[in-house]
Every structure is written in C-alpha cells, then in structure tokens.
PyMOL CGO cylinders between C-alpha atoms (Angstrom):
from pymol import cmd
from pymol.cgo import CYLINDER

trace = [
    CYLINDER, 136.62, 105.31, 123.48, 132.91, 104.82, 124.48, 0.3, 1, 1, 1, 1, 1, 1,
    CYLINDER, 132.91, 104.82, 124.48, 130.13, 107.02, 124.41, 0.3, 1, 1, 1, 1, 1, 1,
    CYLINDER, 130.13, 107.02, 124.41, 128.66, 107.95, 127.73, 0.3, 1, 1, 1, 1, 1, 1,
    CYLINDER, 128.66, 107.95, 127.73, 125.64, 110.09, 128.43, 0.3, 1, 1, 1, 1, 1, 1,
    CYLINDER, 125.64, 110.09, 128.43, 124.80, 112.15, 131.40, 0.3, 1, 1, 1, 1, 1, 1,
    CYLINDER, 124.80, 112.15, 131.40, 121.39, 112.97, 132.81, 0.3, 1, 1, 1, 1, 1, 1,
    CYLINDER, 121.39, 112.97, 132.81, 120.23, 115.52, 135.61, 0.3, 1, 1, 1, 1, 1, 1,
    CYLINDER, 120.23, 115.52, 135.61, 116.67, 114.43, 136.88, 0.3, 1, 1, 1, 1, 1, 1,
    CYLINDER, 116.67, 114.43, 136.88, 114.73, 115.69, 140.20, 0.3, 1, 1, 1, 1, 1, 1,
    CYLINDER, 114.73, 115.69, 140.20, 112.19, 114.19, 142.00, 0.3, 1, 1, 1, 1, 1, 1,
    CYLINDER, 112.19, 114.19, 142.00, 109.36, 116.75, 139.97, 0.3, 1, 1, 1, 1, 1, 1,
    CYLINDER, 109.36, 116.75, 139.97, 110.64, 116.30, 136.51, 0.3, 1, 1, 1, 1, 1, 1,
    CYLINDER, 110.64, 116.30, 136.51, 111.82, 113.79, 134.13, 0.3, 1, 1, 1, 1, 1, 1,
    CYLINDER, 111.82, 113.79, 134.13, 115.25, 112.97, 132.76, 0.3, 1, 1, 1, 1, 1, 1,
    CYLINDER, 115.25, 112.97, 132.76, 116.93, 116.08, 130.96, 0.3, 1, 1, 1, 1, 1, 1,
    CYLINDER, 116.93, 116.08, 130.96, 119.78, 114.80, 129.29, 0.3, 1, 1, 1, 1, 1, 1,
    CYLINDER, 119.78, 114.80, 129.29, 122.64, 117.43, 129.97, 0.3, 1, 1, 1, 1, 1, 1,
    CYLINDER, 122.64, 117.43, 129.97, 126.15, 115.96, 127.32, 0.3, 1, 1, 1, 1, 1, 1,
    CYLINDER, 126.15, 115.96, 127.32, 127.31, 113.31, 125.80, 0.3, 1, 1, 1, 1, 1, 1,
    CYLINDER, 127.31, 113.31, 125.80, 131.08, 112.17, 126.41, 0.3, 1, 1, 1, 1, 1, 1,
    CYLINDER, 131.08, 112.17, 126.41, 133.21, 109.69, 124.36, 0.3, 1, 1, 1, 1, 1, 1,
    CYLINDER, 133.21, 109.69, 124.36, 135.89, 108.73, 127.40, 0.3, 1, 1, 1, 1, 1, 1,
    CYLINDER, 135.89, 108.73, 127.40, 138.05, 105.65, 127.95, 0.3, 1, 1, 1, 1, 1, 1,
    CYLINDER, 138.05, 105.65, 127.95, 135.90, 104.02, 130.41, 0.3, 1, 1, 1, 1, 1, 1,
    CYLINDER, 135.90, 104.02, 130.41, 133.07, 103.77, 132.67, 0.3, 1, 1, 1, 1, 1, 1,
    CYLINDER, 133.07, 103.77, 132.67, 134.98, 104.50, 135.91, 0.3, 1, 1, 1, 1, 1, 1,
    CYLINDER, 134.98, 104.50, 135.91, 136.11, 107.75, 133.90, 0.3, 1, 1, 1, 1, 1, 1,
    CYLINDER, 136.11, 107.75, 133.90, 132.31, 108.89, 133.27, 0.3, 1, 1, 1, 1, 1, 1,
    CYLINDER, 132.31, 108.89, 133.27, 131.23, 108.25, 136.95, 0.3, 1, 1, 1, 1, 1, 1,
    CYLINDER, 131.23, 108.25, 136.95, 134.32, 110.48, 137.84, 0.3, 1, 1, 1, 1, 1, 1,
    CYLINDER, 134.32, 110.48, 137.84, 133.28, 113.19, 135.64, 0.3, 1, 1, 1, 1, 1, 1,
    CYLINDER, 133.28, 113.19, 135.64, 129.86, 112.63, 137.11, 0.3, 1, 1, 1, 1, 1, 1,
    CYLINDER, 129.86, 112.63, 137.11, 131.24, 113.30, 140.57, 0.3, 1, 1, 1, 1, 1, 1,
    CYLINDER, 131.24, 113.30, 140.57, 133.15, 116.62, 139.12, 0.3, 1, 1, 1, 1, 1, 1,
    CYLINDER, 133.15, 116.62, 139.12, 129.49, 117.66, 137.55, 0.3, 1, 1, 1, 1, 1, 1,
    CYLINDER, 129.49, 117.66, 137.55, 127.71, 117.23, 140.38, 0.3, 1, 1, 1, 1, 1, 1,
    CYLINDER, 127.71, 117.23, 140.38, 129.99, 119.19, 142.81, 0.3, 1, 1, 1, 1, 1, 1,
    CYLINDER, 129.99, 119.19, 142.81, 129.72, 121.66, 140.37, 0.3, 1, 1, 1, 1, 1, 1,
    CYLINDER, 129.72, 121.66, 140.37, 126.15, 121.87, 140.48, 0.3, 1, 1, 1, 1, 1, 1,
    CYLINDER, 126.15, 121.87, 140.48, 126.04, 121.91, 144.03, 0.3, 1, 1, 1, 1, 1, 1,
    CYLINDER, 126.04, 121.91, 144.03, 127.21, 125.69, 144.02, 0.3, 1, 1, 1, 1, 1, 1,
    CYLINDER, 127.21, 125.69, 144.02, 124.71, 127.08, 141.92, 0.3, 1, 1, 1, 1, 1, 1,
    CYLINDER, 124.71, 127.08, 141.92, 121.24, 128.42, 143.10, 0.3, 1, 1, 1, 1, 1, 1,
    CYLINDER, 121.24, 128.42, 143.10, 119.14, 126.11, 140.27, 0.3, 1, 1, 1, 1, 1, 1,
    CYLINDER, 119.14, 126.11, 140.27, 119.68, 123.31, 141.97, 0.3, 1, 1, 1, 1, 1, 1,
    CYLINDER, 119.68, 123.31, 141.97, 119.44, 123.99, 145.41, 0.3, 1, 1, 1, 1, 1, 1,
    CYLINDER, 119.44, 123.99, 145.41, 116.76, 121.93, 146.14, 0.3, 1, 1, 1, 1, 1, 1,
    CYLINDER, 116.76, 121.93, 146.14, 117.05, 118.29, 147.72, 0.3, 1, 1, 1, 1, 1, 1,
    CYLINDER, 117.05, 118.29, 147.72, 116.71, 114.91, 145.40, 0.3, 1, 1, 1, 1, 1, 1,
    CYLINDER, 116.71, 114.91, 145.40, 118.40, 116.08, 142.46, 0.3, 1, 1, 1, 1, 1, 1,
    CYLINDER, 118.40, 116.08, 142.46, 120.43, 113.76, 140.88, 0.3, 1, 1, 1, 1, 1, 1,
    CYLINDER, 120.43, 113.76, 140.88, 123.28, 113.11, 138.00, 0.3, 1, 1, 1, 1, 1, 1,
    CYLINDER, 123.28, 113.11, 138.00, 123.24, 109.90, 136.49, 0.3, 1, 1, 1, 1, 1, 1,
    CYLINDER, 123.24, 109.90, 136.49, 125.72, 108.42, 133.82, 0.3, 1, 1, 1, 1, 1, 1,
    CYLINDER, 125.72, 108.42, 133.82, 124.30, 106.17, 131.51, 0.3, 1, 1, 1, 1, 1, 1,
    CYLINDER, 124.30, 106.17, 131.51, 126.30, 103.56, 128.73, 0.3, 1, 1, 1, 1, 1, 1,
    CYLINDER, 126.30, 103.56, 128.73, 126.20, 103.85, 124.85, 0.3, 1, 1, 1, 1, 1, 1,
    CYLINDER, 126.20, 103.85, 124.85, 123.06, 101.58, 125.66, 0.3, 1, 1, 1, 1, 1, 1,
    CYLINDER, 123.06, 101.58, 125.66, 121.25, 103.66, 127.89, 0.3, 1, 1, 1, 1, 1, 1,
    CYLINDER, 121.25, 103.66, 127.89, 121.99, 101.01, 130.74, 0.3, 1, 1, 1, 1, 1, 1,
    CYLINDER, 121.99, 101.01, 130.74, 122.38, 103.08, 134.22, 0.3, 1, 1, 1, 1, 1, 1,
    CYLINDER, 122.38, 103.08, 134.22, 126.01, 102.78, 135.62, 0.3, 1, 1, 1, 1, 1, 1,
    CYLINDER, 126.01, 102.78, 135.62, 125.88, 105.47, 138.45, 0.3, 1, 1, 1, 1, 1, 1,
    CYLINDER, 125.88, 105.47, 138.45, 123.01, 107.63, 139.97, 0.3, 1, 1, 1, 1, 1, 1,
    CYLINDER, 123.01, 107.63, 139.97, 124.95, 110.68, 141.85, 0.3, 1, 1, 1, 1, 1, 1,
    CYLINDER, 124.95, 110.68, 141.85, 122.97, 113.14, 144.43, 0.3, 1, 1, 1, 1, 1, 1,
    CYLINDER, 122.97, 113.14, 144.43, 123.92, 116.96, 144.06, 0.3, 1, 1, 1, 1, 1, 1,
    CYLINDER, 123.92, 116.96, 144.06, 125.04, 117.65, 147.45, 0.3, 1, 1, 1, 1, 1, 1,
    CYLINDER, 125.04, 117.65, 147.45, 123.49, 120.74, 148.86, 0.3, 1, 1, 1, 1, 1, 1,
    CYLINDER, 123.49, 120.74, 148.86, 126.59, 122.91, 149.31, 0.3, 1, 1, 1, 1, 1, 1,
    CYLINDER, 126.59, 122.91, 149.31, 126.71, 124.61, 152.77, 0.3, 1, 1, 1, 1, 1, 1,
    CYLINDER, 126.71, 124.61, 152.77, 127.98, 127.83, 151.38, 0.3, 1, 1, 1, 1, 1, 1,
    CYLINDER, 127.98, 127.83, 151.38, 124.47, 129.06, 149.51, 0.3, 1, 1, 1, 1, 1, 1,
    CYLINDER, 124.47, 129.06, 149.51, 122.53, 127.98, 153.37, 0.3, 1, 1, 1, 1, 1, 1,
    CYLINDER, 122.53, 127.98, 153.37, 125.04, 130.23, 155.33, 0.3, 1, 1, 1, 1, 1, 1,
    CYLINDER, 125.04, 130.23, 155.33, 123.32, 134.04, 156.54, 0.3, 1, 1, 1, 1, 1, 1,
    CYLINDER, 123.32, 134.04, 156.54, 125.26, 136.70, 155.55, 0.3, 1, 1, 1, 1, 1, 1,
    CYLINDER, 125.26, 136.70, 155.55, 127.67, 138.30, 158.37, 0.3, 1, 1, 1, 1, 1, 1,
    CYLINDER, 127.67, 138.30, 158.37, 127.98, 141.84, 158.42, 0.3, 1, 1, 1, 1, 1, 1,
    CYLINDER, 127.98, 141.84, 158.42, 131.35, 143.45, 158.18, 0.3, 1, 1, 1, 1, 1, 1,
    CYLINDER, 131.35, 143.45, 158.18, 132.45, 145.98, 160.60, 0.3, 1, 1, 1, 1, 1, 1,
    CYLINDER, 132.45, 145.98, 160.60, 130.47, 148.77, 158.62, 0.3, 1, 1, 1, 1, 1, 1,
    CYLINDER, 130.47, 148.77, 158.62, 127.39, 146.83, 158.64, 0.3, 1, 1, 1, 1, 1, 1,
    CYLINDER, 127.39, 146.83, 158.64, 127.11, 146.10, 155.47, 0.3, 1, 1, 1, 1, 1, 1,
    CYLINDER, 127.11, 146.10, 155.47, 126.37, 142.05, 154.65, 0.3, 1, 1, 1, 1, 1, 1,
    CYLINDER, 126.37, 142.05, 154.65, 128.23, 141.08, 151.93, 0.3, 1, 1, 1, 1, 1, 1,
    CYLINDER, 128.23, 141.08, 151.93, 128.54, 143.56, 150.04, 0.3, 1, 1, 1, 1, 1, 1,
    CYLINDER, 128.54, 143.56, 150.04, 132.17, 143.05, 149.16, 0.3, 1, 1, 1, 1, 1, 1,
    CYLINDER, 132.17, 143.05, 149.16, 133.23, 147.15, 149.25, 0.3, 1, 1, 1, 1, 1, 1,
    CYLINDER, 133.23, 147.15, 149.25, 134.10, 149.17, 152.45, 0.3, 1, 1, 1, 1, 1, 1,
    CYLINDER, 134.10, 149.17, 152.45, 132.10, 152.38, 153.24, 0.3, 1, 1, 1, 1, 1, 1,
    CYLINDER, 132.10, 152.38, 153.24, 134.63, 155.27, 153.28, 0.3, 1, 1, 1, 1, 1, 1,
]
cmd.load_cgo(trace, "trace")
C-alpha cells in the first residue's frame, strides 16, 4: 500500500489538502479522485468554475489534476407543481 494525498485548489486560493489515502495503486487514487470530485460537483461550495481535485504521490509528485464538473442539477430553475408551489416538496391541501 502507498500513501496518496488529495488536494482541492481553485483558481483564487491555494492548495487545501482535503485526506490522505494508503491504497494499492496510483490508478486506484485517480479513481477515488474521480468519485470525490463527482461528489463535489453536487454541493453548493463548489459551484463555481476552475475548481480542481488533484492526487498527489507519497512524494508530493502530481499524478492527476481532476475539474469538479459543474453539475446541471444546482443550474436548473425550479418548476412549480400544479399548486404553484416551486419545490417545495409538500402538496397544499
């Protein structure tokens, strides 16, 4: 098992290291990676564009810079149901 650290960075700030993973190889970090930065693509913190998640070796060495895909679901207007009411997730009696 090696040690693998993984970094979110944006365009406006530097490097903030998020974990460190001991995994059985480097094409199992950059998958995590991938996993990590779907995941992040659903919350509101990281909405805005350029943010990345990168996966670097037990020596710091970059092995894979990953953009956080904007996900389509937070950019989507709310539709109103047949009451009117947008999302609100109960029906007026």
């Amino acid at each position: 098992m090696d040690q693998y650290f993984f970094f979110l960075s944006s365009p406006p700030r530097s490097e903030l290291e998020l974990r460190v993973a001991l995994l059985p190889s480097p094409e199992r970090a950059i998958e995590l990676a991938e996993h990590v930065s779907c995941d992040l693509s659903t919350t509101p913190q990281t909405t805005q564009l350029g943010w990345t998640v990168e996966v670097r070796d037990s020596q710091r060495r970059l092995l894979s810079s990953l953009p956080v895909p904007q996900s389509p679901l937070l950019h989507e207007p709310a539709v109103a149901d047949d009451d009117g009411l947008a999302g609100q997730g109960v029906r007026g009696e």
